[in-house]
N, C-alpha and C positions, 0 to 999 in steps of 0.2 A: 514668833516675832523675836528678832537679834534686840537687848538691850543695850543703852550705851553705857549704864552704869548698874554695875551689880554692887554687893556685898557680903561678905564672908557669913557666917553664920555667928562668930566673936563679934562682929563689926553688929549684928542685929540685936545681938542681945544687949551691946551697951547700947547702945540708939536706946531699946527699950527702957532703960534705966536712968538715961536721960530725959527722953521723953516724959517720965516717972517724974521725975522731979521737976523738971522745965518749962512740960507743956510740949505745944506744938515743936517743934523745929524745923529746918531748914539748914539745907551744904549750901555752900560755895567753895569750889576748886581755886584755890589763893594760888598768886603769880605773882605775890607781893617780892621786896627783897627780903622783911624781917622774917617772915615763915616758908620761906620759899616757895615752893609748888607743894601746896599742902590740903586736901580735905579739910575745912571748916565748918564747925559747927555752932550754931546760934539759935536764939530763940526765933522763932519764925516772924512775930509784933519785930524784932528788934535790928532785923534788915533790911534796905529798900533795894530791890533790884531795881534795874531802870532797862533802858532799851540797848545797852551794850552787854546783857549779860543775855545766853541760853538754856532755854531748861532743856537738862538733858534726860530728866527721868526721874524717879524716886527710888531712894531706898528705906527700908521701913516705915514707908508710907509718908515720909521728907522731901520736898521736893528738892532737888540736885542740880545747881544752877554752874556757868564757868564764864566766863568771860568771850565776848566772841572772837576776840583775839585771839585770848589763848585756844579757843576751840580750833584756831583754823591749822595750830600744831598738833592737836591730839583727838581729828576728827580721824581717826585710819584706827583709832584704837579704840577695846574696849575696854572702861573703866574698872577696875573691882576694889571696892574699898574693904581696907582689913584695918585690925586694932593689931597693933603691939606695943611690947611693955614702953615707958619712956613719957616725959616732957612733950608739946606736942606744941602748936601755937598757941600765943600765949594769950590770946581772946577767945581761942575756941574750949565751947563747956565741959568736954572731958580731963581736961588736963587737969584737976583736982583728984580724978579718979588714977592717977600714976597709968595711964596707960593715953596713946594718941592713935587718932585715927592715920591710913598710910595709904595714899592711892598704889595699887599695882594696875599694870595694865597687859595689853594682848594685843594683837595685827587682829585686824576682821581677818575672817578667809574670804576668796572672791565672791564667795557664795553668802553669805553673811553681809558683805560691803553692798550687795546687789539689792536685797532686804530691805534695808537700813531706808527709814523715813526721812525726808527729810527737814533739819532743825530749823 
């Protein structure tokens, strides 16, 4: 099974250390202007999705949600979220921790885009 959103093995360990201290959490892929197109992270009580965002999958057991808009630019790729050092959005929970979560992504291949469930 092709996922739409992976994440690094950096990117799991801090989830876990968040999770640690936060509790449940929950992404949302931001398309805001202040943080630009940024992985976000929240307490999962402290989001309301509503019927304009998709879930695209979980990482470290988090559900990974994006806007369906934005989705309809970044449905041909897949997600991988990584940490590196750095300020990050200034509402999402790791930015205490001096490091920010970082979407990288991928093309499917045709073989992978054929897979792919639909959202």
């Amino acid at each position: 099974m092709v996922a739409r959103v992976l994440a690094t093995d950096a990117a799991l360990a801090l989830i876990e250390r968040l999770k640690a201290r936060h509790g449940a959490l929950l992404f949302h892929q931001s398309g805001g202007c202040c943080d630009g197109s940024a992985p976000m992270c929240y307490p999962r009580s402290e989001f309301i999705t509503g019927d304009a965002d998709v879930l695209l999958g979980e990482i470290g057991g988090c559900p990974f949600y994006m806007s369906r808009s934005q989705f309809a630019y970044w449905e041909h790729t897949q997600l991988i979220i990584d940490v590196v050092e750095g300020r990050g959005g200034m509402f999402s929970l790791e930015g205490p921790e001096g490091l920010r979560f970082l979407t990288r992504s991928r093309l499917y291949s045709d073989e992978e885009w054929a897979e792919l469930p639909p959202v």
